[in-house]
Structure formats: structure tokens, C-alpha cells
Backbone as JSON Lines, residues from 0, in Angstrom:
{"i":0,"aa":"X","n":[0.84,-1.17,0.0],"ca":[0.0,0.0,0.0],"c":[0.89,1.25,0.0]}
{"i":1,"aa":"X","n":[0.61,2.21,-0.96],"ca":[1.5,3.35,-0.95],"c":[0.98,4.42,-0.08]}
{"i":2,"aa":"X","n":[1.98,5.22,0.66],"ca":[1.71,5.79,1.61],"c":[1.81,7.38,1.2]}
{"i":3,"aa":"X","n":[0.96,8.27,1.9],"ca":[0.83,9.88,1.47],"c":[1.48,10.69,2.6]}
{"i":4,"aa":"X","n":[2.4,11.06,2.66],"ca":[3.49,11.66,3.52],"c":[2.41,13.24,4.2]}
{"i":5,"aa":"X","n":[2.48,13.05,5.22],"ca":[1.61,14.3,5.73],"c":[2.69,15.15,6.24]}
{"i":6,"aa":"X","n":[2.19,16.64,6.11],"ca":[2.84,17.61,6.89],"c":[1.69,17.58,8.65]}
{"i":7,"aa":"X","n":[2.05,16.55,9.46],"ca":[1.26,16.81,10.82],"c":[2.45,16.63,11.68]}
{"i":8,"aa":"X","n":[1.9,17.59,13.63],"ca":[3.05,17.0,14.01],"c":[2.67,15.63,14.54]}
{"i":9,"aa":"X","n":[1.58,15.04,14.3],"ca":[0.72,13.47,14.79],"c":[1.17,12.47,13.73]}
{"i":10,"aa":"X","n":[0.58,12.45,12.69],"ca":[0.87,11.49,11.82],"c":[2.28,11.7,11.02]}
{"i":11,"aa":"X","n":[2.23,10.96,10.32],"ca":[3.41,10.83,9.48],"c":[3.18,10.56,8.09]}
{"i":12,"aa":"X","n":[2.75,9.37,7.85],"ca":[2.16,9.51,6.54],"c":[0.63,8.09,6.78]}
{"i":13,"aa":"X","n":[-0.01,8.56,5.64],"ca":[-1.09,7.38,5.38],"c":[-1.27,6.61,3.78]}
{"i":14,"aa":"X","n":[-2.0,5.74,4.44],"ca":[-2.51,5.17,3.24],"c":[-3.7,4.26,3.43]}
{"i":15,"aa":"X","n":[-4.01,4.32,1.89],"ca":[-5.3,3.35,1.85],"c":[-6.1,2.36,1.25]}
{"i":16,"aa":"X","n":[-6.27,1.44,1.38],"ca":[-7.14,0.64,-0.12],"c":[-8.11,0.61,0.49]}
{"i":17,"aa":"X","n":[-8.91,1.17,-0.68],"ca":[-10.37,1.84,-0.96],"c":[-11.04,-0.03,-1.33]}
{"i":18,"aa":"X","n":[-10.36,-1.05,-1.85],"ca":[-11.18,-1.98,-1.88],"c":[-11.61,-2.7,-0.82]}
{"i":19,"aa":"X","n":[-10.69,-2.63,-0.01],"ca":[-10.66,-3.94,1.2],"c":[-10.75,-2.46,2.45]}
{"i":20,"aa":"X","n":[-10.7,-1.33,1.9],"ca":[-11.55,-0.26,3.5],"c":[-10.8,-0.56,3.88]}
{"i":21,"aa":"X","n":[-9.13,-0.58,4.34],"ca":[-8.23,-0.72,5.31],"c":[-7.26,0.87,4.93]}
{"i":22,"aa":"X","n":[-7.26,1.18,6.23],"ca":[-6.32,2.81,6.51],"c":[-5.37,2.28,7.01]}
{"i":23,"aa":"X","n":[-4.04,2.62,6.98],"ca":[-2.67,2.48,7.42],"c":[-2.52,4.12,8.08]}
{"i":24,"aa":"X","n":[-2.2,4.38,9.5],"ca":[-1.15,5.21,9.17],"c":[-0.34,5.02,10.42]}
{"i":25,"aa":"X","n":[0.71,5.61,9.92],"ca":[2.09,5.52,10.47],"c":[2.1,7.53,11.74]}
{"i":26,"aa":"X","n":[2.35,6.98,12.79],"ca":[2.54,7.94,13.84],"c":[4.08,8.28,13.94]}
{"i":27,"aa":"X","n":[4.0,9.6,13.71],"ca":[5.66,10.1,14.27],"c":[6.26,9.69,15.75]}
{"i":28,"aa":"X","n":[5.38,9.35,16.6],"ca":[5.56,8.63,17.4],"c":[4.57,7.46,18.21]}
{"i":29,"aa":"X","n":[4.91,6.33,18.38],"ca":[4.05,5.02,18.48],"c":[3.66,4.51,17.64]}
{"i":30,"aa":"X","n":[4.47,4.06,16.19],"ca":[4.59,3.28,15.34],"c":[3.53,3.7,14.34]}
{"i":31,"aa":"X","n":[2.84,1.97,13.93],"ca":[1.62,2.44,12.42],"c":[0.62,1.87,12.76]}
{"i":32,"aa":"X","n":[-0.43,1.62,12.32],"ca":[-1.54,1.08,12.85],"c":[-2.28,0.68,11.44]}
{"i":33,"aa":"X","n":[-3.33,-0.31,11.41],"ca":[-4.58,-0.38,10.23],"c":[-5.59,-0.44,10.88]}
{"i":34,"aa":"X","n":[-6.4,0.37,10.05],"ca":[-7.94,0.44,10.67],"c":[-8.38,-0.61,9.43]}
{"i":35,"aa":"X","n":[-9.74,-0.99,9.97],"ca":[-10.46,-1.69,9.1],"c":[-12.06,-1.52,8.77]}
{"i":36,"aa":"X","n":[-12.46,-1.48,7.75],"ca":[-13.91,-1.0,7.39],"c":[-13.81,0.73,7.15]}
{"i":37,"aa":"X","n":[-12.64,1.55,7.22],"ca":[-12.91,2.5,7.02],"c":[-13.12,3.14,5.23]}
{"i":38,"aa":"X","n":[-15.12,3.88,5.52],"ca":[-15.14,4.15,4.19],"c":[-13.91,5.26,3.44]}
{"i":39,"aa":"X","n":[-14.44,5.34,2.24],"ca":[-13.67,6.15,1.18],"c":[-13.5,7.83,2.19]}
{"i":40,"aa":"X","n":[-14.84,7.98,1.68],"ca":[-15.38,9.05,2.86],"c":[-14.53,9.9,4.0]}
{"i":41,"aa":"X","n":[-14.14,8.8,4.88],"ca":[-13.48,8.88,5.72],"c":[-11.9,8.95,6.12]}
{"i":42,"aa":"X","n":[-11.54,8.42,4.89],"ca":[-10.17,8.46,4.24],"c":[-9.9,10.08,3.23]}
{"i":43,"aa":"X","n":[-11.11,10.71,3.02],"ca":[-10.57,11.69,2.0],"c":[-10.87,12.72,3.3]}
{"i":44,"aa":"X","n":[-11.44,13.04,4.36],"ca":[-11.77,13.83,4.95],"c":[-10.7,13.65,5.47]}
{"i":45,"aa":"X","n":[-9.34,12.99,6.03],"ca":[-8.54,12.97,6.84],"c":[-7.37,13.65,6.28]}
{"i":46,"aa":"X","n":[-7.4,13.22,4.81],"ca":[-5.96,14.15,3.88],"c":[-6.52,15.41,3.64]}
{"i":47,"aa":"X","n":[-8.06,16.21,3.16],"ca":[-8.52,17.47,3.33],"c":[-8.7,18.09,4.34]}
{"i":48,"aa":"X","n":[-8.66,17.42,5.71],"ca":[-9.0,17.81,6.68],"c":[-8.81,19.32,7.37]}
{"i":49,"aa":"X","n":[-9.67,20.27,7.5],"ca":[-9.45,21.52,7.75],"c":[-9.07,21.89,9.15]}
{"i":50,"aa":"X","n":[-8.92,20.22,10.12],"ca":[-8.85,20.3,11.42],"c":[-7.5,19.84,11.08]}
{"i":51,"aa":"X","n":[-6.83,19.63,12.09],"ca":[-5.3,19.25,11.9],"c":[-5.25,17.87,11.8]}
{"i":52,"aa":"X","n":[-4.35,17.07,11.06],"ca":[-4.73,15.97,10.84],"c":[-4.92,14.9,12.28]}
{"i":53,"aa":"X","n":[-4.03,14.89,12.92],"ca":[-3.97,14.71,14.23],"c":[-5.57,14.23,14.91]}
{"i":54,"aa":"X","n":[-6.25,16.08,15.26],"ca":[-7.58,15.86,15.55],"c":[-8.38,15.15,14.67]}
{"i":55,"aa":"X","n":[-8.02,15.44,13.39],"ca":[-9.33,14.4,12.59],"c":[-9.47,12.92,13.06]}
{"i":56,"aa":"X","n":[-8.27,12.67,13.13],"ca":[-7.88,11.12,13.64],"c":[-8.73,11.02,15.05]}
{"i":57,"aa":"X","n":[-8.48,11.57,15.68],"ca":[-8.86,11.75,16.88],"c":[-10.73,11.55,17.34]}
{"i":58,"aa":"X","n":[-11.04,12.71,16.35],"ca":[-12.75,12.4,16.53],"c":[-13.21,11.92,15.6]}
{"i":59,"aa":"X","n":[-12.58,11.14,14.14],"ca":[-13.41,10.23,13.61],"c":[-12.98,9.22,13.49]}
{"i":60,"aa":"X","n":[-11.56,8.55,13.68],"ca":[-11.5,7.42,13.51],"c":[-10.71,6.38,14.91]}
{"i":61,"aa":"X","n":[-10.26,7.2,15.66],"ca":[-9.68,6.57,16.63],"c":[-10.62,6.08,17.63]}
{"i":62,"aa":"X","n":[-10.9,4.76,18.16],"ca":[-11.83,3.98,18.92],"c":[-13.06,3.6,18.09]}
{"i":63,"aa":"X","n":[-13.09,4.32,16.59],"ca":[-14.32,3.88,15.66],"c":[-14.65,2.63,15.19]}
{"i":64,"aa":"X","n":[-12.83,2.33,14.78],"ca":[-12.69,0.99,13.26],"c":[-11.57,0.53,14.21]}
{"i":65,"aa":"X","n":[-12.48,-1.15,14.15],"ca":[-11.35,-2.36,14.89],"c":[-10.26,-1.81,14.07]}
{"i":66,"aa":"X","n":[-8.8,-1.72,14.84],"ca":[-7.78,-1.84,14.6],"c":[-6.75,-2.63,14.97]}
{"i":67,"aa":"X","n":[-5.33,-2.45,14.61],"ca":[-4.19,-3.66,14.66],"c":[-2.86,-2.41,14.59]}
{"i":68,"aa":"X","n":[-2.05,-2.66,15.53],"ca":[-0.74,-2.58,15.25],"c":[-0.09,-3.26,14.29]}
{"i":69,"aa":"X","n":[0.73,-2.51,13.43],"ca":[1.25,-2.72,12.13],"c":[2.94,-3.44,12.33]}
């Protein structure tokens, strides 16, 4: 999965396949993680995000979508 390098001081970079709804992202600090079931939707609001990417993470996807350490 190719990854989209963020300017945050939270994340680091992400990525996503839109077929199988799985988000990757990688934390500047405490490693990477995959979410799972996350829609398209929810993946484009996090790279446009007008909140910092960080918070987006924060109130829409963190504790939302079973996840896994990467």
C-alpha cells in the first residue's frame, strides 16, 4: 500500500485501499496502525482535513474501526 506523507506533528504519513476499506497510518511517534472497514469518505476527509490531521484522527476514527498494530 503506498503511503501519502503528511505535513502533521501526529501522523506521518497514510494510506489506503479503498477496496478492502483498510487505513494504514504511520505515527511520528508510536509506530503504524490499520484500521479496518474505514469508508472512502473517511479516508478523504482525513488528507482534506481543515482540522489538523492529528484531531481528525482523533474524533473520527480513533476507537471507531477495529484496529491492529502494524
Amino acid at each position: 500500500m503506498d503511503r501519502i506523507r503528511l505535513k502533521s506533528n501526529d501522523l506521518q504519513s497514510v494510506g489506503y485501499d479503498g477496496s478492502l476499506q483498510i487505513l494504514e497510518i504511520q505515527f511520528h511517534h508510536g509506530g503504524a496502525y490499520r484500521y479496518f472497514g474505514v469508508p472512502q469518505k473517511i479516508y478523504d476527509g482525513l488528507i482534506k482535513s481543515v482540522l489538523s490531521h492529528g484531531q481528525y484522527h482523533t474524533r473520527y476514527i480513533k476507537n471507531r474501526y477495529r484496529h491492529e498494530k502494524v
